[in-house]
Structure formats: C-alpha cells, structure tokens
Phi, psi and omega in degrees: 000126172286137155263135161333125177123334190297351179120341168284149171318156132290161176299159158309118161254147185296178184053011192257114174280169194282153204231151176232181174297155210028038182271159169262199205278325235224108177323099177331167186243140174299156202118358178120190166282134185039062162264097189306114193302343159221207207245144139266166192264167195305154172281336175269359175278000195287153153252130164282140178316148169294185186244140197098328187322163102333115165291138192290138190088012192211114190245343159250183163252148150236125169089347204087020216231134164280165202222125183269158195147189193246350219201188167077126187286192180295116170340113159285159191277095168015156179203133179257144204321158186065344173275122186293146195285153185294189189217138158324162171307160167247128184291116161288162184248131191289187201252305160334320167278335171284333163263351150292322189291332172307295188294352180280307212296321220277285166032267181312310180293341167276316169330300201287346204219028098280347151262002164271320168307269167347321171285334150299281175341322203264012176281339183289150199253121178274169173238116185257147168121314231291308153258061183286146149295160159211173189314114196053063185264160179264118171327170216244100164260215248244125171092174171209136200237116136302140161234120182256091206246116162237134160313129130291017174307140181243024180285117168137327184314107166295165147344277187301340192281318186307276188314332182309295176285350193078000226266355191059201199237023204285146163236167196059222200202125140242201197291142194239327199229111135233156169207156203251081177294092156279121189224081171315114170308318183308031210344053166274178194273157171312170121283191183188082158256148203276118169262117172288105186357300204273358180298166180256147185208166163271140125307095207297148183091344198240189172269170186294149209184125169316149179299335176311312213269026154279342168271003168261335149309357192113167175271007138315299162281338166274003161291295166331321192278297178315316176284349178272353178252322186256341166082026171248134168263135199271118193273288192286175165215153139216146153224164191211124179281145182295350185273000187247319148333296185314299192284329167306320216245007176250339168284326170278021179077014168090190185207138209242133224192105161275090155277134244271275212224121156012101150252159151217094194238074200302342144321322178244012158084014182241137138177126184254156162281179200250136168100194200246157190167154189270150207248152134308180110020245210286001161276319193293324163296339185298314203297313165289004169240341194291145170253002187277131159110144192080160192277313189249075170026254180309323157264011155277308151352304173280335149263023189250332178267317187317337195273316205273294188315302176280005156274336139324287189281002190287334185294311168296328189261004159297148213252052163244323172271334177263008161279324190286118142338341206243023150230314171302324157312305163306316179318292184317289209294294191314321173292320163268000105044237180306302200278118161260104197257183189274173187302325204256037169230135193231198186274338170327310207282317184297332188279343192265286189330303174275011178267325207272330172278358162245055170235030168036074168307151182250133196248151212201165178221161179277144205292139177282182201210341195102223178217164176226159194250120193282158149307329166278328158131017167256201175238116149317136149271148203238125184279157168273116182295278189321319176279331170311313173284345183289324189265340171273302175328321177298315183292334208280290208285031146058079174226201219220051193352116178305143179291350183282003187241001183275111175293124186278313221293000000 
C-alpha cells in the first residue's frame, strides 16, 4: 500500500480525470476546488441577541470586550510591581456610631468599677465591738471623724523580713501611729492631727497613763480613751501593721518624699540622703519609725508620718494608679490585706477617706506642754490643756483650726 502523496497517478475511474496522491477522495461542487459547499448569510439575516442577553460562548471580558471560553472572570490589565490596586470611596463613620462606641466603652467601665467596689467591701476584715455606745459617749456632730492607728504588728512578717525591715523580735502590737481625721461637711479642707503614743491622758475607766497603753485593752479602749480626752466622736476606726505598710507603698510604686536631712538609723534599718527621691516598702517604714533628727524626736516622728501618710494615699487616689488595672489591683488586693477597720465601715467609707486624704489636709499635732510625771513612775508628755481644747472645739463645731494651734514647725 502507497501513502498518500507521493505523487503518483490513482488508477483510473470511469467518467474521471487523473488524480495523484493526495488529491481528494471526493469531487468538489461546482465552482472548483475550496469552493464553499454553502452560503453564509448575510449580516443582516443575523437575528440580534435579546437586550442583556449573553452572547452564546462567551463568559468574560477582555478589555471590556466578552472574551469566549468556558470560564474565568473579567482579565485584568498587568500592573508593575508594587503598584497598588485603586480603592473605593472610604465610608465615614457618623457621629452617631463614635457615641455609641463611647457609650459602650463607659459601660463596661462602670460595670468593671462596681465589681470591683463590691470586690472590695467583701474583702475587708472587720472589728466588732469598736464603736459601741456607752455612758457619757460624745453626741455625733457636724463632720466624720477618722482614728488612723498604725500597729508594730510584725504578723505576716517572716524571719528575713523582720532583720530586713528591723522591725525586731517584739510579740503582740501596740501603737506605732495614731492620728485624728476631720472631713468637715462644710468642704474647708481636712485636718489631720498627730496623737502622740506617749501623751499622758486618763484612761478611760483607769489612771493617768500614756495614750500607747489604751490600746493595749484593745481598740474598744482606745476609742473610749480619745474620745473622753478630746470630747470628739470617732464615726470610722482603721489600723495597719508594718507588713501591710510595706505592700501598700510598694503597690503604688513607691512614694516621692523631701528629705530635709541626711539619716541614718540602723535601728530602723534606713539610711537616706538629704533631698527628694522615691522611698520603697521598707525605706518608707524606716522613715516613719526613725526617731533620729530634731530637738523634739517624738514629734518630728509624728510630722514625718503625717507628711508620708498623706502622700501615700494621695498617690493610691490618683487617677494614673486607679485607672491603670496593673496597680489599682495590686493596690486593692495590699490594701485590703493591710487594713483592718471597725464593722461598720465599708469601701465607701475609704473612698471618702482618700478623697479626703488627697485633698492636702492641714496637718497639725496636739499642742505640746512639757512634760508629767505618771503614776506608775513613768514621764509623759504633757498637752497645753488651752491650746488642745482650742483645737478639738474647732473640730467638734466643723470649724477651721485657729492658726495659732497649728504646729508650724
């Protein structure tokens, strides 16, 4: 068998003319050879598509153009690197959607700052008893009257913390601190005096005696005892132990403090330069227990805590530590702790309390006197009975301390 093409004549057929290889099987329709076996029609015999229609075979564009094939969306035009595709209008955001998001955020923050108050109240360690009435107790006036008591308690305290801190080997606790908060309805500024431990007072029920050994009955007698020396009624109680000192003043991140002169007191474990710098924990307890510097000790002592003290908590009520969680928790948690109130004081009361202590309080010690010689055979400090009464009478009538009762120094 010949392959087609080669060139040779095919045999003859009748009626046929000669043919070569790869010539075709089959006679053209007249008109020649690639002569089209029919007509197409005319462009105007065409029927137009219906309008919308798709044209059959065709699923894209190219170009704007429909592009025939089975598949594939429109063809996009090349782009040379890095060039970005355009972009739509961008949608503003109403003013109406920014106060909803507003009204949500504050929400949440109230939600979160009521479950935190409530988290607090139920943390708090209560006293029952502390302010009960008894017989010739002082009517309830004018103001809310704080007793601000810090403790040598050294319980929570390990070994090591105790030589850290200095704090010694003492058991049980007495007074370390008291002080007296007046927070006037009249919204003049607080006062803050300074009770010195060691003033001579009666005891109530007992003989004259330093103010320290009324707290060694308990804080029941030393409420009775204040209020029967000063003719004031105590609305709150709180006290604070030095391991509960430490973490409060270690939860704000310390506290900045100008110190007027140079210590060094290896008793109380401190020694600072002269000038202002942030004290820790344990430099602020040293600082507020040293007895070094001054003519009168004990009563610079009491304006070095009075001074600490309102600088502390004004520093917890600032709103950079109770806005932040990752202090105001810790804050939360060291305070309630550390503090130990009467039954009847809740977180409300405290929240008053630091409002009332970073509202720069006029701070003051009961006016000195010389000194008395106790009954048990030791020596007291002895108050100026006139200026003392000058100075509790202001408070009792929610009045303005005379400046001549102010301890300047």
């Amino acid at each position: 068998m010949r392959s087609p093409g080669d060139g040779r004549p095919l045999p003859p057929r009748p009626n046929d003319v000669p043919r070569s290889g790869g010539a075709p099987a089959h006679r053209f329709p007249s008109g020649g050879p690639g002569a089209p076996t029919h007509k197409l029609p005319a462009a105007s015999q065409i029927p137009e598509p219906p309008p919308g229609a798709e044209p059959r075979g065709s699923s894209g564009r190219v170009y704007g153009r429909q592009r025939s094939g089975g598949g594939g969306g429109p063809i996009r035009p090349l782009r040379s690197r890095g060039e970005q595709p355009p972009r739509g209008p961008r949608r503003k955001v109403s003013g109406r959607t920014i106060l909803k998001i507003i009204a949500g955020l504050l929400a949440v923050l109230l939600v979160a700052a009521v479950g935190l108050f409530f988290w607090i109240d139920s943390r708090l360690s209560g006293i029952d008893d502390v302010l009960t009435d008894y017989e010739d107790r002082p009517a309830d006036g004018p103001g809310t009257n704080w007793l601000l008591v810090g403790s040598d308690s050294r319980k929570g305290l390990s070994k090591a913390q105790r030589r850290k801190l200095a704090t010694g080997r003492a058991v049980g606790q007495r007074t370390d601190s008291m002080m007296l908060l007046h927070i006037p309805d009249t919204g003049d500024r607080p006062t803050l005096v300074s009770l010195p431990r060691d003033l001579a007072v009666t005891i109530y029920g007992k003989q004259r005696d330093k103010l320290n050994a009324a707290y060694n009955g308990g804080p029941q007698l030393l409420v009775r005892t204040i209020e029967t020396v000063t003719d004031l009624r105590v609305d709150n109680y709180m006290e604070i132990g030095f391991a509960g000192f430490v973490d409060i003043v270690d939860a704000v991140g310390g506290v900045e403090m100008n110190v007027t002169a140079a210590v060094n007191d290896p008793k109380a474990g401190l020694k600072l330069k002269k000038g202002k710098q942030v004290l820790d924990g344990s430099q602020a307890l040293g600082y507020v227990r040293t007895r070094k510097g001054g003519a009168l000790p004990d009563y610079e002592r009491t304006k070095r805590q009075r001074q600490f003290l309102a600088a502390v908590v004004k520093k917890a009520a600032s709103p950079g530590v109770l806005i932040n969680p990752f202090t105001s928790i810790p804050l939360a948690m060291s305070a309630t702790d550390a503090v130990t109130v009467d039954s009847s004081t809740g977180a409300f009361d405290l929240l008053s309390l630091g409002l009332a202590m970073g509202d720069s309080p006029v701070t003051t010690v009961v006016p000195f006197g010389g000194n008395e010689n106790l009954p048990n055979g030791g020596v007291a400090v002895k108050s100026d009975r006139q200026k003392a009464l000058a100075l509790f009478n202001a408070l009792k009538e929610d009045k303005p301390v005379p400046k001549s009762v102010i301890d300047a120094r």
